[in-house]
C-alpha positions as CSV (number, residue, x, y, z in Angstrom):
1,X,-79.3,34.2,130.2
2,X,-80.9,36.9,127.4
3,X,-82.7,39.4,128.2
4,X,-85.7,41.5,126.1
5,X,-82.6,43.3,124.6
6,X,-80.7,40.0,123.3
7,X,-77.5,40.7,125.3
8,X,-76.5,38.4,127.7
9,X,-75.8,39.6,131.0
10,X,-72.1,40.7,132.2
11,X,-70.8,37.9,134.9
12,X,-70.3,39.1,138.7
13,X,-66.1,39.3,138.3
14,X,-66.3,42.2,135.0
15,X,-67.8,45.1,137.7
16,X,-71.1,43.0,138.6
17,X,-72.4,43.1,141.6
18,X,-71.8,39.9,143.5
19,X,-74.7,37.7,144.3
20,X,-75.0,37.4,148.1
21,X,-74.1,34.0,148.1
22,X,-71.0,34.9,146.1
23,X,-70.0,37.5,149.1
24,X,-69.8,34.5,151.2
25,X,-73.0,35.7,152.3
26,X,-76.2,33.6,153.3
27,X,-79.2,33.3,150.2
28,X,-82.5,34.4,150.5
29,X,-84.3,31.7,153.1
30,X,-87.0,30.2,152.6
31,X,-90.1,31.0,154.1
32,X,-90.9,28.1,157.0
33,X,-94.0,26.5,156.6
34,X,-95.9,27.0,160.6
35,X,-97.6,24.5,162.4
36,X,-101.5,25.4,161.3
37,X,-100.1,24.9,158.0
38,X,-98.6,21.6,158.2
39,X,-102.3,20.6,160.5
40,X,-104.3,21.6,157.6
41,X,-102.1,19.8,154.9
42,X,-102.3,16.9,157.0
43,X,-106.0,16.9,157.5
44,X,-106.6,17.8,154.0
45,X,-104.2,16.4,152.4
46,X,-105.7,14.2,149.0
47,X,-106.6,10.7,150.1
48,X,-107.1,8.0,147.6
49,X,-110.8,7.5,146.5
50,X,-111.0,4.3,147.1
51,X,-111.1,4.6,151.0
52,X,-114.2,7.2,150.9
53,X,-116.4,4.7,148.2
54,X,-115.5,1.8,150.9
55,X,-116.7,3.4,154.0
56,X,-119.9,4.7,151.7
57,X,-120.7,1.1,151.1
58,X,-119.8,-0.6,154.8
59,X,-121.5,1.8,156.9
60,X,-125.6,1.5,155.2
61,X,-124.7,-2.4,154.9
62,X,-123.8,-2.9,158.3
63,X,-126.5,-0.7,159.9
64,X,-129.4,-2.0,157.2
65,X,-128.1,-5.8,158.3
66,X,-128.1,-5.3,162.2
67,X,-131.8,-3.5,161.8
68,X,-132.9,-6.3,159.5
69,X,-134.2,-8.7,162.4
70,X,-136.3,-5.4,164.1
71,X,-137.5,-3.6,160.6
72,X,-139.3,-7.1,159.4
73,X,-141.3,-6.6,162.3
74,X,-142.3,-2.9,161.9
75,X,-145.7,-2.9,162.8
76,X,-144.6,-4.4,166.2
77,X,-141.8,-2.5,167.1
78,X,-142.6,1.1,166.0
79,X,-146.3,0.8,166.5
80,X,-148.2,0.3,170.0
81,X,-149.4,-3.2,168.7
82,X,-146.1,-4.3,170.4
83,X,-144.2,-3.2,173.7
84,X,-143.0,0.3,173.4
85,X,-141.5,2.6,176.1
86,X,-143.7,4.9,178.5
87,X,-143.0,8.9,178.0
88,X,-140.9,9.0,181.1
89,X,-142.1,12.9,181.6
90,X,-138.6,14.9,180.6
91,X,-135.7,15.4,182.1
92,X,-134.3,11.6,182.1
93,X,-130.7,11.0,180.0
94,X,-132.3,7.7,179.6
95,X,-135.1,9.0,177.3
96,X,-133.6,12.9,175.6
97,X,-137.2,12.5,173.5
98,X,-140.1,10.7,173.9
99,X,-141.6,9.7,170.4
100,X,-145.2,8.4,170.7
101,X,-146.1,5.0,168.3
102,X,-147.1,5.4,164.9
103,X,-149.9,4.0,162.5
104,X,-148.9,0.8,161.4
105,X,-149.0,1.9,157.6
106,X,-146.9,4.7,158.9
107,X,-143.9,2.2,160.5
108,X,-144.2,0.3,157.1
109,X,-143.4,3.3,155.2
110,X,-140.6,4.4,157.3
111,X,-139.0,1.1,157.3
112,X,-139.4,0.9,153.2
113,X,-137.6,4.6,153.2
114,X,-134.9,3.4,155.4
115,X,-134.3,0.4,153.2
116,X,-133.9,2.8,150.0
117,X,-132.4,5.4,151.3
118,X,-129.3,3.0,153.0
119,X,-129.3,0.7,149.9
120,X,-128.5,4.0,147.6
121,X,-126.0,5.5,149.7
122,X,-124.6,1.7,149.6
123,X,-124.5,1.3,145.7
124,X,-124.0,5.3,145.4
125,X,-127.2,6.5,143.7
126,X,-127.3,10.2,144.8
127,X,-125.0,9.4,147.7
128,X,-124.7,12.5,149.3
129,X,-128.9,12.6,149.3
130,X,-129.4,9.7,150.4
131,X,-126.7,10.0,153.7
132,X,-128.4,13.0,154.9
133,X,-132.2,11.0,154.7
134,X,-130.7,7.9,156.1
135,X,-129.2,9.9,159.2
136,X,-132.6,11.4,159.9
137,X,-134.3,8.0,159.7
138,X,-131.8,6.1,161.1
139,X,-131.9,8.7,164.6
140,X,-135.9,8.4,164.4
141,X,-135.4,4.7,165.0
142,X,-133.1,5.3,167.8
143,X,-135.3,7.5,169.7
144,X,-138.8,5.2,169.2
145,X,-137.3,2.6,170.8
146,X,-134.4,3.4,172.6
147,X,-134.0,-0.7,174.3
148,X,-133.2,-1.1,170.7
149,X,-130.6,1.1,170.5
150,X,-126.7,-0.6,170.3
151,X,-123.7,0.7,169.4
152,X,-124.3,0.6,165.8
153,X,-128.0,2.2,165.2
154,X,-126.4,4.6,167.3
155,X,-123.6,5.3,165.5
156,X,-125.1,5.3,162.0
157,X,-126.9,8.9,162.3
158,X,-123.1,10.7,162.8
159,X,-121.6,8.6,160.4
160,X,-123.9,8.9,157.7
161,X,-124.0,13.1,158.0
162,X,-120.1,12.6,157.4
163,X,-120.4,10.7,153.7
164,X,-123.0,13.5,153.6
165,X,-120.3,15.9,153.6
166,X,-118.1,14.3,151.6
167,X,-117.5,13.4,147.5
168,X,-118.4,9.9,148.6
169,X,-120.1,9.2,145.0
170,X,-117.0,10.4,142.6
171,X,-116.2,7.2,141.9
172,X,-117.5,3.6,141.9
173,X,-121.1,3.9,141.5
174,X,-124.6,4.6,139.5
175,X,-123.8,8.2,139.6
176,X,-120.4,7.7,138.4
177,X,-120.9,5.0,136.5
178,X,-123.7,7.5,134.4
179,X,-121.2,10.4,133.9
180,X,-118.9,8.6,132.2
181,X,-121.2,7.3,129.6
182,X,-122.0,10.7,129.3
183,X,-118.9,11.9,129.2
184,X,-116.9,13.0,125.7
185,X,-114.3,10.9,124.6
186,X,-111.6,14.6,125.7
187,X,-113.2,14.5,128.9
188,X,-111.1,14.5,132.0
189,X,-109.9,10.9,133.8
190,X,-111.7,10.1,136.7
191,X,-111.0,11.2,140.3
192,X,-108.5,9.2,141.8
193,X,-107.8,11.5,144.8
194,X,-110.2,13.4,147.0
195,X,-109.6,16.0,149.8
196,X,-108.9,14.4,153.4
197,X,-111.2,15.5,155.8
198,X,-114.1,12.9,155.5
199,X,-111.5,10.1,155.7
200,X,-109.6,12.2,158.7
201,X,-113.1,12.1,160.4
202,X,-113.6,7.9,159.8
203,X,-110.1,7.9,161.3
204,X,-110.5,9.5,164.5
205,X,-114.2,8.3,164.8
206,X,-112.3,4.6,165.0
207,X,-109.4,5.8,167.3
208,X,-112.0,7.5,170.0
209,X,-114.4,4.4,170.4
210,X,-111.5,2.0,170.6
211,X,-109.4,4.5,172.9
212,X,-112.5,5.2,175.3
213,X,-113.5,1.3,175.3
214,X,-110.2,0.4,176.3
215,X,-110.1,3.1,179.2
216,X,-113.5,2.3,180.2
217,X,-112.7,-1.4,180.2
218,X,-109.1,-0.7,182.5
219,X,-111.1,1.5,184.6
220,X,-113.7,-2.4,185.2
221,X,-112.0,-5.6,185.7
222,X,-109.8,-6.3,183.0
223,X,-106.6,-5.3,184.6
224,X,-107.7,-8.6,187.0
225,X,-110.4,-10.7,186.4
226,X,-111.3,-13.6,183.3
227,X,-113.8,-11.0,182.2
228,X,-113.1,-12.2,177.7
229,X,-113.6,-15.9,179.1
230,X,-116.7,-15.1,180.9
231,X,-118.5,-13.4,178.3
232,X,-117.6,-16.8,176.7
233,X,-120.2,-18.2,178.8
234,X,-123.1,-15.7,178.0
235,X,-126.3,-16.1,175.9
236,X,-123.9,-14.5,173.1
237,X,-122.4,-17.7,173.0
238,X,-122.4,-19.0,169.3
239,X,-120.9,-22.7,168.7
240,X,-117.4,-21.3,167.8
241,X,-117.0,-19.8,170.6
242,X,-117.8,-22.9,172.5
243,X,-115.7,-25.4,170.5
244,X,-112.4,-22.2,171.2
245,X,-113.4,-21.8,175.0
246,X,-112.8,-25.6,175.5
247,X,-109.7,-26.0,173.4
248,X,-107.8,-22.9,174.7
249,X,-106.4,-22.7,178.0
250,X,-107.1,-20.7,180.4
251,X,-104.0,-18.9,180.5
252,X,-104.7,-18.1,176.6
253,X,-108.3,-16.1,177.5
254,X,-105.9,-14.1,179.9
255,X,-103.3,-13.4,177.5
256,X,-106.2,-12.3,174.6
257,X,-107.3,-10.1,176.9
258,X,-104.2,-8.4,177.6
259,X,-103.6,-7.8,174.0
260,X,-107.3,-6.4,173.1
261,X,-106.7,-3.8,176.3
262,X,-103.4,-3.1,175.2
263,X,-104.4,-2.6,171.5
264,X,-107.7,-0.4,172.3
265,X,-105.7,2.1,175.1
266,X,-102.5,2.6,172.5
267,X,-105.3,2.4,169.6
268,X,-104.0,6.4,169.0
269,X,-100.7,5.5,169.0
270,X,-100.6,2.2,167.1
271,X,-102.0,3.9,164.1
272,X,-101.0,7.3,163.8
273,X,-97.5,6.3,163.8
274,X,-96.5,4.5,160.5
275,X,-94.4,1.3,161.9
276,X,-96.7,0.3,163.9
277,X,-99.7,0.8,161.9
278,X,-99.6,-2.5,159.9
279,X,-99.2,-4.2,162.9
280,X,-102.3,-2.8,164.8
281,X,-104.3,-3.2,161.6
282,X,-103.4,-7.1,161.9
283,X,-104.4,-7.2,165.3
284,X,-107.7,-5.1,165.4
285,X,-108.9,-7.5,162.1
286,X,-108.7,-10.3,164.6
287,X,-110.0,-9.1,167.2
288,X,-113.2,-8.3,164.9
289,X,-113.0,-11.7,163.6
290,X,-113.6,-13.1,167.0
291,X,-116.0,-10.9,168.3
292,X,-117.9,-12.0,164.7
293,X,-117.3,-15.8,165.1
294,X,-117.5,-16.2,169.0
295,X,-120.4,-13.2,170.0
296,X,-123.3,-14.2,167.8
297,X,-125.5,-11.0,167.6
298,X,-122.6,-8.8,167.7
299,X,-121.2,-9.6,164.2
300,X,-123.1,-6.5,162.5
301,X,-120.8,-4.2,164.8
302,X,-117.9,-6.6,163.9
303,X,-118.7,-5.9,160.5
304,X,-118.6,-2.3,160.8
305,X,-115.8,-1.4,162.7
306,X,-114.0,-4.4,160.4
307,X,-114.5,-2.6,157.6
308,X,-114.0,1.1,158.6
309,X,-110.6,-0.5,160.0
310,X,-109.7,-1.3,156.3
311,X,-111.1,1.6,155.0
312,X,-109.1,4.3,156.6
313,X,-105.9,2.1,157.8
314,X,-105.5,-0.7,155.0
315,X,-102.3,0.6,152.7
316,X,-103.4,2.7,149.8
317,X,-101.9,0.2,147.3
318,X,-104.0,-2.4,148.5
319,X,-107.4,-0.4,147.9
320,X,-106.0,1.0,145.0
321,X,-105.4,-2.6,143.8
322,X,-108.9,-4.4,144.9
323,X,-110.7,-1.9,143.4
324,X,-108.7,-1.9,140.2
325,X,-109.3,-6.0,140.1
326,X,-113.0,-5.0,140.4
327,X,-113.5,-2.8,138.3
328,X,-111.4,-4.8,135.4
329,X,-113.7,-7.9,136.2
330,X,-116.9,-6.2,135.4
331,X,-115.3,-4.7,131.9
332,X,-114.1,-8.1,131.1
């Protein structure tokens, strides 16, 4: 090497000091990287786009379609025209608040701003904006009526304030889709990567509700009874589910149900470690699919969880991919 002078340095054996590594000596280490380090990369760590504009457009559809049947008949269910729950006085887990019914134009106009504010998130028309109104909307409606609260209305308030957080409209969308017509023919590519931590929080959302379903379900009767075949026979029923009952054996129902307990209890493992990941992926699509096909007026929850399961646990290259095919189809 030269330096600023243009002479080139004397080696080690001409009266040089050695390099330590030349004394037989151990180098200069280097530095370990600690354990909040490695957390943080991991939880941060860039995720591919694709996953966060998924979940932006699953999560609204799935909670707009399972409402649907209840918001066509707003002036009945929000209003006192139809049956709606006594003020229970305070201090009952059953009812935390006690919202009183609305004008009927009042329902109407909630319902119509639930409706916009879930089909922009959805197609990504001021995303972020529309998340954080769709969360406050969406927990009014499960407060007014709480016997109409399931697992989905009930989910979509927390779920929505995360794509709030998030750079859920980079990509794949109005807003997108208007910034590059905008943008000069030097500007940068677009965003292919985004930070982790909204995608981190879809992930352990999934891994919570199937861990604590499956240790609320070992804690009932599914370590011994035929509790999937008897909810066969229940007025979720759909004709699918009739035509399977009476072609599969008994001793199938049994085996089903060992497989959704197992897959739901070791949901934390199956997916955080990477051989096993495909495999649980594979399994909890199926078990979605049935619940859809065989448990009529569950399918909107089937739908959801479905497609948060692909969205965070599907292989990058596949997102990567169908969105890629998309997108080419529409420039075609």
């Amino acid at each position: 090497m030269t330096g600023g002078s243009g002479r080139r340095r004397a080696p080690s054996d001409t009266g040089g000091t050695a390099a330590p590594h030349e004394r037989g000596q151990a180098g200069p280490r280097r530095p370990e990287i600690g354990s909040s380090r490695r957390a943080a990369d991991w939880l941060f760590g860039p995720q591919p786009v694709e996953r966060l504009v998924l979940l932006r457009i699953v999560v609204p559809v799935a909670v707009l379609a399972f409402l649907s049947s209840r918001m066509i008949h707003a002036d009945e269910w929000l209003t006192s025209k139809g049956f709606h729950p006594p003020d229970l006085g305070g201090g009952d887990w059953r009812q935390p608040l006690y919202l009183p019914p609305v004008p009927s134009w009042a329902a109407w106009a909630i319902v119509a701003a639930t409706a916009i504010a879930g089909i922009s998130l959805a197609v990504g028309f001021h995303p972020r904006k529309a998340a954080g109104a769709f969360a406050a909307l969406t927990v009014y409606l499960v407060l007014a009526d709480r016997l109409e609260a399931f697992t989905v209305s009930k989910a979509a308030p927390v779920l929505s304030l995360a794509l709030s957080a998030s750079p859920c409209g980079v990509r794949f969308g109005i807003d997108a889709w208007r910034r590059s017509r905008r943008a000069s023919p030097g500007a940068l590519p677009p965003t292919e990567q985004v930070s982790g931590g909204a995608v981190r929080f879809f992930q352990a959302f999934l891994l919570v509700m199937y861990s604590g379903s499956g240790i609320a379900k070992a804690r009932g009767d599914w370590l011994s009874g035929d509790v999937l075949w008897s909810h066969l026979h229940d007025d979720y029923q759909t004709a699918v589910g009739w035509q399977v009952m009476n072609a599969l054996p008994a001793v199938g129902w049994r085996i089903l149900q060992a497989i959704t307990l197992g897959f739901e209890l070791g949901a934390p493992l199956w997916f955080t470690l990477p051989w096993t990941r495909t495999a649980a992926l594979v399994v909890g699509l199926g078990m979605h699919l049935m619940i859809a096909l065989m448990f009529g007026p569950v399918v909107w929850f089937a739908l959801l969880m479905g497609g948060m399961l692909i969205a965070c646990y599907a292989p990058r290259t596949l997102l990567v991919r169908a969105f890629a095919r998309h997108s080419e189809s529409r420039h075609a």
